[in-house]
C-alpha positions in Angstrom: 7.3 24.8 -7.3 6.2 24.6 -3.5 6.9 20.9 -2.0 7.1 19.4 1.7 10.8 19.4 2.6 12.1 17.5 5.2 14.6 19.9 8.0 16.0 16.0 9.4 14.5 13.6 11.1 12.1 13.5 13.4 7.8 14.5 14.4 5.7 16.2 12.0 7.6 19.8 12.7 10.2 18.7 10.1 8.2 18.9 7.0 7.9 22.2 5.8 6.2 23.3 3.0 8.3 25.8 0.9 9.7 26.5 -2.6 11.9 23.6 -4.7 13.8 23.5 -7.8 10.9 22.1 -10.1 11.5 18.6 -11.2 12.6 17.9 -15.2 11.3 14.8 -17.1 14.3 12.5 -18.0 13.9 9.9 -21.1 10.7 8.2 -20.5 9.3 10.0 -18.4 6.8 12.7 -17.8 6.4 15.4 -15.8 3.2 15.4 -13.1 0.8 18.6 -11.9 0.0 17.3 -8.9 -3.1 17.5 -7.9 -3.4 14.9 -4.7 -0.9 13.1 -2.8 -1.7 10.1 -0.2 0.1 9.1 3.5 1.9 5.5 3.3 3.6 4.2 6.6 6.6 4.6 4.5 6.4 8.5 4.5 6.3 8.6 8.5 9.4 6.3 8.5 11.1 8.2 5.8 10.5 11.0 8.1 12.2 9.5 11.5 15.0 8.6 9.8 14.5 4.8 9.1 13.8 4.8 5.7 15.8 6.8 3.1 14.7 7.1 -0.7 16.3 4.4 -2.6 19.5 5.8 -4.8 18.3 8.6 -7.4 14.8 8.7 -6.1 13.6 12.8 -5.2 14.1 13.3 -1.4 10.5 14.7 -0.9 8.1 12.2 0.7 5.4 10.8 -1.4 4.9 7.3 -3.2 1.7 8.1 -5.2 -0.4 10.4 -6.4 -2.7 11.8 -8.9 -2.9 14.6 -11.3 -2.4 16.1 -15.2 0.7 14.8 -17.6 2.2 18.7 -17.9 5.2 17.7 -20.4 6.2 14.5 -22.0 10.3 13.6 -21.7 11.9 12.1 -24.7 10.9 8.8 -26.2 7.5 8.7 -24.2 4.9 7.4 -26.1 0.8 6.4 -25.7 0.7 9.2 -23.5 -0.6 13.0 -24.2 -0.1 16.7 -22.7 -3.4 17.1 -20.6 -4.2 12.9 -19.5 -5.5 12.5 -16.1 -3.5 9.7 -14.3 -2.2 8.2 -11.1 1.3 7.7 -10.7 3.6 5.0 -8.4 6.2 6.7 -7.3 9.9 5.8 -5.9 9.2 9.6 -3.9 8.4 13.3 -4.5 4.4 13.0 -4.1 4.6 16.1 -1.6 5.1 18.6 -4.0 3.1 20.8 -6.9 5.0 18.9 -9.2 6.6 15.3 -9.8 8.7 13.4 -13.1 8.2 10.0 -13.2 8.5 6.7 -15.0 6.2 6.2 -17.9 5.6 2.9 -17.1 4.3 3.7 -13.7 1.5 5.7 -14.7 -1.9 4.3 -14.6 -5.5 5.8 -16.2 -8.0 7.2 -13.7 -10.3 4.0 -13.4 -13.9 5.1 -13.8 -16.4 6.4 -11.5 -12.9 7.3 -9.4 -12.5 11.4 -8.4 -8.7 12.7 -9.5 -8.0 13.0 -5.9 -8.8 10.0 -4.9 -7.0 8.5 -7.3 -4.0 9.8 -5.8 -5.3 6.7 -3.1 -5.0 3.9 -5.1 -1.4 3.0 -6.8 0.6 2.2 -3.4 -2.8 -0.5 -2.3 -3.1 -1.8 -5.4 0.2 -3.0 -6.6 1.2 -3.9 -2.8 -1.6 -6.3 -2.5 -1.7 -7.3 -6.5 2.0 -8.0 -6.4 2.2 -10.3 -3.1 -1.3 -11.7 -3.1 -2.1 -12.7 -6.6 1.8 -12.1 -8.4 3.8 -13.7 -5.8 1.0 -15.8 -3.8 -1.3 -17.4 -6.5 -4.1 -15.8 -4.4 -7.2 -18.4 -5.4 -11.2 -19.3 -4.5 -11.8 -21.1 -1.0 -8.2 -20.3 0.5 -8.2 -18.3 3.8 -6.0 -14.9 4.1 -5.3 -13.5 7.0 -4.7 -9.3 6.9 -3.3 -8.0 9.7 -4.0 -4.2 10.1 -7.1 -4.8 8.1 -8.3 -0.9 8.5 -5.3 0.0 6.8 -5.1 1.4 3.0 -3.4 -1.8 2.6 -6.3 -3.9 4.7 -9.3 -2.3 3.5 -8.1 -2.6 -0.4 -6.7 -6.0 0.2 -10.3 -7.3 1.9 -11.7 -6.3 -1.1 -10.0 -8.2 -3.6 -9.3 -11.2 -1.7 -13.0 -11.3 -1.4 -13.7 -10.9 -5.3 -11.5 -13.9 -6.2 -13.3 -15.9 -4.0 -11.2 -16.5 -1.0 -12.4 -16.5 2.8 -10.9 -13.0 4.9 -9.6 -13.4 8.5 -8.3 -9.6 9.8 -6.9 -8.3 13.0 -8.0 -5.1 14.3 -7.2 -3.1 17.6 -11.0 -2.0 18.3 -14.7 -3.2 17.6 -15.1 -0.3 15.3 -12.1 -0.9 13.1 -13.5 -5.0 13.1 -17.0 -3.5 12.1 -15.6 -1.5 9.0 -13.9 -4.7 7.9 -16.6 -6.8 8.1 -18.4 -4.4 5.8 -16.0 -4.7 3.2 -16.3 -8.1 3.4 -14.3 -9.8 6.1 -15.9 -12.9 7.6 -13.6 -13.4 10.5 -12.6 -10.3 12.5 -10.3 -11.0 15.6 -9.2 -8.2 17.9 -5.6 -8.5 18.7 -5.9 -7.4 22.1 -8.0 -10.2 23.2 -8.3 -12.7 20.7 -5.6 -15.2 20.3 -5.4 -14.7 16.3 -3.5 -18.4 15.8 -6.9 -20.1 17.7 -9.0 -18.3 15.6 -7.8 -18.9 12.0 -7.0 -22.6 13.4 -10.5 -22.9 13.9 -12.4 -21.1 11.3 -14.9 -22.8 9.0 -12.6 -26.1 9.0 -9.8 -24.2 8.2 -6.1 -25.7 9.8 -4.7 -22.4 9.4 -4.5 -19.2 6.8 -3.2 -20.4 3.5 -2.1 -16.7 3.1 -0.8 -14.4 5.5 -0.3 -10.6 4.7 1.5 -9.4 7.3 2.9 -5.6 8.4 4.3 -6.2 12.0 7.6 -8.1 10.9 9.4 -9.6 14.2 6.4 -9.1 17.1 4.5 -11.6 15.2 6.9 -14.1 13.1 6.7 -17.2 15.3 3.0 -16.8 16.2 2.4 -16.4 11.8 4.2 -19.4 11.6 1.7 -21.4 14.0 -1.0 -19.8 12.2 -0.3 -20.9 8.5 -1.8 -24.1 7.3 0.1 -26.7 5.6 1.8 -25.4 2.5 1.3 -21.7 4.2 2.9 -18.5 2.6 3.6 -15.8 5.0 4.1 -12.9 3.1 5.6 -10.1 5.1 5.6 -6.3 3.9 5.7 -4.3 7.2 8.4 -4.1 10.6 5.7 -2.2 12.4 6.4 -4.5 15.3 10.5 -4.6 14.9 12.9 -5.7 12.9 14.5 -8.5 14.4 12.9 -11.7 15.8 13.7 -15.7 16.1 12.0 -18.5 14.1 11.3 -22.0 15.0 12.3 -23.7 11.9 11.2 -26.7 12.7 7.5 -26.1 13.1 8.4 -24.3 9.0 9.5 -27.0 7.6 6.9 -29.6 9.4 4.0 -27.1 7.8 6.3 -27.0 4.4 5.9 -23.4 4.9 7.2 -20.1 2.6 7.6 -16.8 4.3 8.6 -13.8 1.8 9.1 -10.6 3.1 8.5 -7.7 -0.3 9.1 -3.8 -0.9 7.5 -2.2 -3.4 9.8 1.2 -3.0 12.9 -0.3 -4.0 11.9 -2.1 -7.1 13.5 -1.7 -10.9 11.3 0.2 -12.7 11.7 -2.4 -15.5 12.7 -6.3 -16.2 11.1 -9.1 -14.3 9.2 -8.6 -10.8 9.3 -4.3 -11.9 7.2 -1.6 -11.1 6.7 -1.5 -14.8 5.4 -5.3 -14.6 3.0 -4.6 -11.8 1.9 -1.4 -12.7 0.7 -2.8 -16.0 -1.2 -6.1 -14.4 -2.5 -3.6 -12.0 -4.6 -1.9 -14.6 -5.5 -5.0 -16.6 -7.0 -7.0 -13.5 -7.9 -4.2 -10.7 -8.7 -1.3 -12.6 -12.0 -3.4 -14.1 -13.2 -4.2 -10.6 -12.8 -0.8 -9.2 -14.9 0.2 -12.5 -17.6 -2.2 -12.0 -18.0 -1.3 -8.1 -16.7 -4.7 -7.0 -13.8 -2.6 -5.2 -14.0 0.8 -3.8 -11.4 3.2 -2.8 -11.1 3.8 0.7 -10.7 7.6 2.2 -11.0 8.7 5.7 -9.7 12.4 5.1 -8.5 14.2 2.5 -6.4 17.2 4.0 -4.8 20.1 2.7 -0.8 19.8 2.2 0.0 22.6 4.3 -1.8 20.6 7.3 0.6 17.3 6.2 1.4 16.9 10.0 -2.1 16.3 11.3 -2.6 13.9 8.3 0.6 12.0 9.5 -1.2 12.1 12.6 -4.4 10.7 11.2 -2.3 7.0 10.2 -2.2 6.5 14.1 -5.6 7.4 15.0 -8.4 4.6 16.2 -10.5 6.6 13.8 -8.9 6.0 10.5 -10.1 3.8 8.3 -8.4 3.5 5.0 -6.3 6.3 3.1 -5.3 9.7 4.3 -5.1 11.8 0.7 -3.4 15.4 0.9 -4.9 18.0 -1.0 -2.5 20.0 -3.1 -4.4 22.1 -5.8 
């Protein structure tokens, strides 16, 4: 098969699109014709050199995708030869082919194109798993998204809004804050000249977010910390901003505050807290909302995979909003 390779670390002129050993379906697994792949902030990092595949996960870039069940590995069951699915993936997207877990494979949801399925598994159990699994996401409490033009953002907007709760984001421009609010955000703040902390402290008798989905890591711990409202979770899933930063615990523990910082990559594919566990809530309590239109898929471009450099490109562009997906059959 024909997969992205990466020749070390570095800008897009690493990846290289040339011929692999095809990938064989271990026990419970099956193997993948890919048919689209989508961009995560995690592929660029993979691809600098800060963030290798997690032990026995494929080397080639990709932590989704779409596409046809070509062979079933032993003990696989409930699947068949020929289903159309979306997979999560520890890595191998890139490719024309990719094994994976059983128990990370999801149905197409309905009314949703094969390749932009490829879109959805990374946004969905991200923002399933910390908002609702680990946060308890409810009606009338305040989140705060920053990067709300992200896959991550525009996904999470949308299903914060369906339960009920109020949506504060941060953007960088007026046109990212206008696609927002037309997913449903109700407080947009843009971060280079709004004071985010006075603005959630101040919005429709909110103290503060109850919620705080954060992908910036250290630039923004201490000022997260101001922003929560009493019994506050700030739930961190991004270092955008750097790895390393100080906290005021006193100003935590006054606000009786939680910060939990989550990867999805490096999960167990089984047991408690899995990718198994989340894939399968994932279908049971998103998948109906994406059916019913209450949540919609969000892709800027879809690009061919032999152009995977300019769709790289694309995550850094004030254009983007949403999901890059890269076009492989």
């Amino acid at each position: 098969m024909y997969a992205i390779a990466l020749h070390g670390a570095g800008g897009p002129e690493v990846m290289h699109w040339e011929e692999v050993p095809d990938p064989q379906p271990g026990p419970g697994q099956v193997l993948i014709d890919v048919v689209a792949a989508a961009v995560n902030r995690a592929d660029v990092m993979q691809r600098r050199g800060f963030y290798p595949p997690p032990p026995g996960a494929s080397d080639i870039p990709g932590l989704e995708c779409s596409g046809v069940i070509a062979e079933l590995g032993p003990g696989v069951t409930g699947w068949s030869v020929g289903d159309r699915v979306c997979a999560l993936l520890s890595g191998g997207g890139y490719a024309e082919k990719v094994a994976v877990a059983a128990t990370q494979l999801m149905p197409i949801p309905d009314g949703v194109d094969l390749p932009v399925a490829a879109s959805l598994p990374e946004v969905t159990c991200t923002v399933w798993s910390n908002l609702v699994m680990g946060s308890g996401l409810r009606a009338g409490q305040l989140l705060l998204i920053h990067g709300g033009a992200s896959g991550i953002g525009t996904h999470g907007i949308q299903l914060a809004r369906a339960r009920g709760a109020k949506v504060a984001v941060t953007a960088g421009s007026q046109y990212k804050l206008d696609a927002c609010r037309d997913l449903g955000a109700q407080l947009l703040i843009n971060y280079r000249e709004d004071d985010f902390v006075e603005a959630v402290r101040n919005f429709d008798g909110h103290s503060g977010a109850d919620i705080i989905l954060d992908n910036m890591g250290a630039a923004y711990l201490d000022r997260n910390v101001d922003a929560l409202a009493a019994d506050g979770q700030l739930v961190i899933i991004g270092m955008q901003g750097g790895a390393s930063g100080e906290l005021a615990l006193n100003k935590l523990l006054g606000k009786r505050g939680t910060i939990r910082a989550t990867s999805l990559r490096g999960r167990p594919e089984t047991g408690r807290s899995s990718k198994a566990e989340i894939v399968a809530d994932v279908v049971e309590h998103v998948w109906p909302l994406i059916a019913d239109g209450s949540i919609a898929p969000v892709v800027y471009a879809e690009v061919p995979i032999t152009q995977v450099g300019k769709a790289h490109e694309m995550l850094d562009s004030p254009e983007t909003i949403g999901k890059v997906v890269l076009r492989v059959r």
